[in-house]
N, C-alpha and C positions, 0 to 999 in steps of 0.2 A: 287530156284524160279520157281515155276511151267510158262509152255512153255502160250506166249501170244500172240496176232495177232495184227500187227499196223493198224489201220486202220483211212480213212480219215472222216470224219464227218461234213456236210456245213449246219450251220444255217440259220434260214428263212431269214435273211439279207445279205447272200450270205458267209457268213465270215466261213474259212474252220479251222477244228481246228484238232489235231491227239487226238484220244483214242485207245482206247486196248479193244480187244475180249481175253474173255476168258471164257472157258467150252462153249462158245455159246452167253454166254451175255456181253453187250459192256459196257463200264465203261469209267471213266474218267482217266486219269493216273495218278500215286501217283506223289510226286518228285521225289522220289529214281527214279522209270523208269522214267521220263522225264531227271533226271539229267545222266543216261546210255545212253540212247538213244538221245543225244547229243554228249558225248564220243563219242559212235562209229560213228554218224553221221559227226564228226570232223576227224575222222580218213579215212576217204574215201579218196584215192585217196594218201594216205602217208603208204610207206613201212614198217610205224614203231607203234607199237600199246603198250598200257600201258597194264601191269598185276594187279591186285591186289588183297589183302586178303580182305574176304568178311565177316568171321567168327565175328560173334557179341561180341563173349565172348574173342578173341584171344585178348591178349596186342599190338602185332601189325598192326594189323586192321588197313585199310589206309595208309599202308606201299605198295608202289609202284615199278614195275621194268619195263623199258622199251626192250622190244626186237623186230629186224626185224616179219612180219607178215608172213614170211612162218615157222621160229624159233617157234613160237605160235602154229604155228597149228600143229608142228610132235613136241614139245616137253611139259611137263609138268614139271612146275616151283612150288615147293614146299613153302609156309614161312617158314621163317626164322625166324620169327617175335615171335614166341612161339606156335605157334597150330600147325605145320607141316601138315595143307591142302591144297591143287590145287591152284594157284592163279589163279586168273580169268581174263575176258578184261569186 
């Protein structure tokens, strides 16, 4: 998923809303990121963060693991699920 910027956005009625920059230009955001960017927004402030396989084509796709959030950042967790790639948060 190429790298995106949150940014805040207030209509003429004052009402503030989140979109995404990206390459320069701002956009609305799909689900998929609003539905991540919830995830990690829920995860603030908790030791413990979800993994998961992202591969479209794997059979275990949506196959989840929970590990401490310093465990996340010095280790990479493989599926298991059938594609043997990086699980992601």
């Amino acid at each position: 998923m190429p790298s995106i910027e949150w940014k805040v956005y207030v209509d003429d009625d004052g009402d503030s809303h989140l979109i995404v920059s990206e390459a320069g230009k701002s956009r609305i955001a799909t689900k998929e990121e609003c539905q991540n960017a919830c995830k990690l927004l829920n995860e603030e402030g908790s030791t413990v963060v979800r993994l998961e396989c992202k591969t479209l084509t794997c059979p275990g796709k949506g196959g989840w693991i929970e590990r401490t959030r310093l465990d996340a950042t010095k280790n990479m967790y493989i599926c298991e699920g059938g594609c043997g790639r990086p699980m992601e948060r």
